[in-house]
C-alpha positions as protocol buffer text, in pm:
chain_id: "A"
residue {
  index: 1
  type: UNK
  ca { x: 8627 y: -858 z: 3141 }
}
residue {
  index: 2
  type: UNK
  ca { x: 8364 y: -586 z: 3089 }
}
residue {
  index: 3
  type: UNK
  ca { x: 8452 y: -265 z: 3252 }
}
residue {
  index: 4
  type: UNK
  ca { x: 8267 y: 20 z: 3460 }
}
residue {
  index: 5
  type: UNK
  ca { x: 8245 y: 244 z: 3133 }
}
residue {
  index: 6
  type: UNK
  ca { x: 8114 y: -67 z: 2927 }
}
residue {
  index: 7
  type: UNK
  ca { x: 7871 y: -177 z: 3185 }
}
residue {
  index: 8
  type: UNK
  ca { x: 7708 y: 191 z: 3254 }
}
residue {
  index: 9
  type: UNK
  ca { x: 7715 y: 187 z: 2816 }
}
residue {
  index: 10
  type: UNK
  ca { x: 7487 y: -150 z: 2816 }
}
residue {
  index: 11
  type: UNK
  ca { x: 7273 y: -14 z: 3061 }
}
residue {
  index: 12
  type: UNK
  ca { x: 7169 y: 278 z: 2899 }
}
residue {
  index: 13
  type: UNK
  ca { x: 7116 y: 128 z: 2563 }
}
residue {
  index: 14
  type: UNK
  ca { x: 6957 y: -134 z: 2746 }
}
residue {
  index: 15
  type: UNK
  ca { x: 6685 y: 144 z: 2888 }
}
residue {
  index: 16
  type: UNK
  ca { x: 6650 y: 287 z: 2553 }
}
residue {
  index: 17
  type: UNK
  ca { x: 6549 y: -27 z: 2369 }
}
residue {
  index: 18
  type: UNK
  ca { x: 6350 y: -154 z: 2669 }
}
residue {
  index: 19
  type: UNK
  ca { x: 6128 y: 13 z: 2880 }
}
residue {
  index: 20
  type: UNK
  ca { x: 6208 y: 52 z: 3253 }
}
residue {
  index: 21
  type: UNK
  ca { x: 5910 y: -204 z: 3334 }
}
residue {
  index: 22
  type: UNK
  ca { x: 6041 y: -447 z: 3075 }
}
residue {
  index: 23
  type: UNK
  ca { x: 6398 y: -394 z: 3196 }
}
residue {
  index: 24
  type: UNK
  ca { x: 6292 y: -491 z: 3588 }
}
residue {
  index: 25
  type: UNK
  ca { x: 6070 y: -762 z: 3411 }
}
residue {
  index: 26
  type: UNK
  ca { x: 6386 y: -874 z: 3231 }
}
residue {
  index: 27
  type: UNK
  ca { x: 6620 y: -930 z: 3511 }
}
residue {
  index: 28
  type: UNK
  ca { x: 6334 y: -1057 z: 3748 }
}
residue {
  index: 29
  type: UNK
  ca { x: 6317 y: -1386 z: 3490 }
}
residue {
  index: 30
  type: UNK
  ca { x: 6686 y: -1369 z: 3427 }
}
residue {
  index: 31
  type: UNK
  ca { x: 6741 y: -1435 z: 3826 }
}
residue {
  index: 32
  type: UNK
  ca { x: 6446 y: -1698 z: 3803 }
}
residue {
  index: 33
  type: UNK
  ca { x: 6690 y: -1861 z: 3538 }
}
residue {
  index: 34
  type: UNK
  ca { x: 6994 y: -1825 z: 3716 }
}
residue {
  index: 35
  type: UNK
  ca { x: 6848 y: -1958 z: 4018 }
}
residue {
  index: 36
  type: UNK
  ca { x: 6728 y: -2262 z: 3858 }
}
residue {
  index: 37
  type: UNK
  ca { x: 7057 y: -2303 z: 3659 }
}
residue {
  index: 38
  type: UNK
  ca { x: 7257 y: -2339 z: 3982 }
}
residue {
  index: 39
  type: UNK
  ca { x: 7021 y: -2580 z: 4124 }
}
residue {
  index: 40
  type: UNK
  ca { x: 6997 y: -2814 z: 3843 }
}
residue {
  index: 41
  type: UNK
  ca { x: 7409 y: -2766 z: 3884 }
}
residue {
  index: 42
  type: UNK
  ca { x: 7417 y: -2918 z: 4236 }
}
residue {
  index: 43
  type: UNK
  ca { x: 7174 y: -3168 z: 4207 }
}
residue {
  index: 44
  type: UNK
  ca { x: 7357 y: -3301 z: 3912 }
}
residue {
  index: 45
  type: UNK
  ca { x: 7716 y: -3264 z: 4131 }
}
residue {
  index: 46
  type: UNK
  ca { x: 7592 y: -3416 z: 4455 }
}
residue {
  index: 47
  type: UNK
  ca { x: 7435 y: -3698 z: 4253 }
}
residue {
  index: 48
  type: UNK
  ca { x: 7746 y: -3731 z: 3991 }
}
residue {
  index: 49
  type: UNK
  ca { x: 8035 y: -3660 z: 4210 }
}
residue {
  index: 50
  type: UNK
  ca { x: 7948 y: -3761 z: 4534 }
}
residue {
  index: 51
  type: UNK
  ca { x: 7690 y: -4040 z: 4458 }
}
residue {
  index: 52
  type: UNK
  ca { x: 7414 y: -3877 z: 4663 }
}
residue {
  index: 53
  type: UNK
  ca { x: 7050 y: -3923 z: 4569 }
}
residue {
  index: 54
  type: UNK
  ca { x: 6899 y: -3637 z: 4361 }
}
residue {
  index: 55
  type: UNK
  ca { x: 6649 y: -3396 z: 4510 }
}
residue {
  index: 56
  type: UNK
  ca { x: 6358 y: -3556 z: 4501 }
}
residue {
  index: 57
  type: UNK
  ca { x: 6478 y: -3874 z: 4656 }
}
residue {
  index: 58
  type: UNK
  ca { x: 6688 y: -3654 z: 4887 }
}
residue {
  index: 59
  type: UNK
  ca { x: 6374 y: -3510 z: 5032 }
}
residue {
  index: 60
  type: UNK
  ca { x: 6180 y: -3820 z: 5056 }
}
residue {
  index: 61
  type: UNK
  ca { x: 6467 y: -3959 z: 5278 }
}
residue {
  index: 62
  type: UNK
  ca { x: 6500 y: -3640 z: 5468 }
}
residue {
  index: 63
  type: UNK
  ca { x: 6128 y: -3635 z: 5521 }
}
residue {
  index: 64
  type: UNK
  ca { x: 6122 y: -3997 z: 5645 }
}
residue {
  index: 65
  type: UNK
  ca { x: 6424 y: -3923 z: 5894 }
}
residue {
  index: 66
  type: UNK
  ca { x: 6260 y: -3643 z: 6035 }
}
residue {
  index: 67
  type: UNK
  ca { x: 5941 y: -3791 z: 6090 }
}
residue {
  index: 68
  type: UNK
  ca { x: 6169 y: -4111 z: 6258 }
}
residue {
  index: 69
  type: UNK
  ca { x: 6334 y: -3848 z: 6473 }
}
residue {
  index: 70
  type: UNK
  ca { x: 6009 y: -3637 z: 6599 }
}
residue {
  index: 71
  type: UNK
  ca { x: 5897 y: -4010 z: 6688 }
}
residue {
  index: 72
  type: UNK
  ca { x: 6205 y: -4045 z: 6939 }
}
residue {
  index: 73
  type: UNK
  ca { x: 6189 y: -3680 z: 7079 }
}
residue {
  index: 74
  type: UNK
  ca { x: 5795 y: -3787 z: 7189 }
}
residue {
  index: 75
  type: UNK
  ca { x: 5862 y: -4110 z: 7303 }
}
residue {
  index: 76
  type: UNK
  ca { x: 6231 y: -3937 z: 7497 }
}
residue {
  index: 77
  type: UNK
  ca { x: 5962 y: -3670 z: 7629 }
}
residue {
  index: 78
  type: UNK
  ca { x: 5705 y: -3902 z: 7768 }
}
residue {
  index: 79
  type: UNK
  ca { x: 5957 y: -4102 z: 7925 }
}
residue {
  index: 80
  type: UNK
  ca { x: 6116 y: -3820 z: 8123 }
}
residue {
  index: 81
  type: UNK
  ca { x: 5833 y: -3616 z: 8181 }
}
residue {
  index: 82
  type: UNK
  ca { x: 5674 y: -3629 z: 8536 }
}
residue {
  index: 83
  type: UNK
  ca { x: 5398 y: -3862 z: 8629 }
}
residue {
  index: 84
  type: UNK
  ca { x: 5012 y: -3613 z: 8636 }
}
residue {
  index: 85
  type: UNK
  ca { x: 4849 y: -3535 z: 8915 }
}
residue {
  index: 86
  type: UNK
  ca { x: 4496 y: -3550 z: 8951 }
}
residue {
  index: 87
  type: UNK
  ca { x: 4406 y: -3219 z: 9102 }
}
């Protein structure tokens, strides 16, 4: 495990080799890569482990559930709303 001393020591040789720009540059794609890294982790778990689709079919179903279930709110809505009057 790296400690407090050794961290603080790989940051400032880190700022001497690259500039501060570079440096923010740097960790900006190295959280871009991270991020993707843990997605492409629980895709391949929910699809591995627990059998469910991956993300793309995932959404597809989602999308097509929601769209089923803003059908039933409007028809729910139209049925319980009160007759208009002509005024």
């Amino acid at each position: 495990m790296i400690g407090f001393e050794e961290l603080i020591f790989i940051l400032i040789i880190a700022v001497l080799l690259l500039s501060p720009e570079k440096l923010t540059e740097l960790a900006r794609d190295l959280g871009k890569i991270y991020a993707e890294y843990k997605k492409a982790k629980k895709a391949i778990e929910l699809e591995v482990i627990y059998g469910i689709p991956s993300d793309e079919k995932l959404r597809e179903e989602m999308e097509k559930k929601f769209k089923e279930l803003e059908m039933e709110v409007e028809k729910f809505k139209a049925s319980k709303s009160p007759p208009q009057s002509n005024q």
